[in-house]
C-alpha positions in Angstrom: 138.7 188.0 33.4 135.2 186.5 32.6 135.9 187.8 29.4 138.9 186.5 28.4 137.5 183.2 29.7 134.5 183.3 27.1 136.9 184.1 24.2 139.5 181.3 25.1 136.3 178.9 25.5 134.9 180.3 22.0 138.2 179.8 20.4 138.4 175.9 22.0 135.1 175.6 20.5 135.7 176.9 16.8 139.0 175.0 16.5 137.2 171.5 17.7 134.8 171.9 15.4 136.8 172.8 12.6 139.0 169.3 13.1 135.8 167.1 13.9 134.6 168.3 10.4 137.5 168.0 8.6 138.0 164.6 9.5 134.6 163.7 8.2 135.1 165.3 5.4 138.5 163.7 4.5 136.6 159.9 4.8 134.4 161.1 1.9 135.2 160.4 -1.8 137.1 163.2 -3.6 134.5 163.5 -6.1 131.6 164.4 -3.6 129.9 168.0 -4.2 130.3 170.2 -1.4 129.3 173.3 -0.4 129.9 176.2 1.8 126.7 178.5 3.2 127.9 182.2 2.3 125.1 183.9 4.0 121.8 182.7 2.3 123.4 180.6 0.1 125.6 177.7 -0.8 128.8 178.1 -3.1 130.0 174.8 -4.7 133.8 173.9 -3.3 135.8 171.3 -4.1 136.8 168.8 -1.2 140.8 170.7 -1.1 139.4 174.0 -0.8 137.3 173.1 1.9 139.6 171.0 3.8 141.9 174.2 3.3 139.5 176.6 4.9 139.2 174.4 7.7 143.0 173.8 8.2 143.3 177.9 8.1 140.3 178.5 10.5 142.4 175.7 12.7 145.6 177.6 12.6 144.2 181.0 13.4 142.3 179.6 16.3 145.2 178.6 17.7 147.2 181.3 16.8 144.4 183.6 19.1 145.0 181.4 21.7 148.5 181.9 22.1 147.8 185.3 22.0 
């Protein structure tokens, strides 16, 4: 039961996160370079494919939840 408490708690976690950076990403300009860290390193994005990613990672969290 702890368990499942811990996941649901981790889960609430990613999916806040996600939305509190999305919204600061959407007050930027659309021409700001952004990056995603890939392990060591940083991969150049544009602002859509980020706000994408975060949208998906959103989704899924909640998706788990249900679950």
């Amino acid at each position: 039961m702890k368990l499942a408490d811990i996941q649901i708690e981790q889960l609430n976690r990613t999916k806040k996160h996600a939305h509190l950076t999305d919204t600061e990403i959407m007050t930027l300009v659309d021409e700001t370079n952004m990056y995603e860290g890939v392990g060591r390193m940083f991969i150049f994005q544009s602002k859509e494919a980020i706000h994408n990613q975060l949208l998906e990672k959103q989704q899924i969290a909640k998706k788990k939840l249900k679950n």
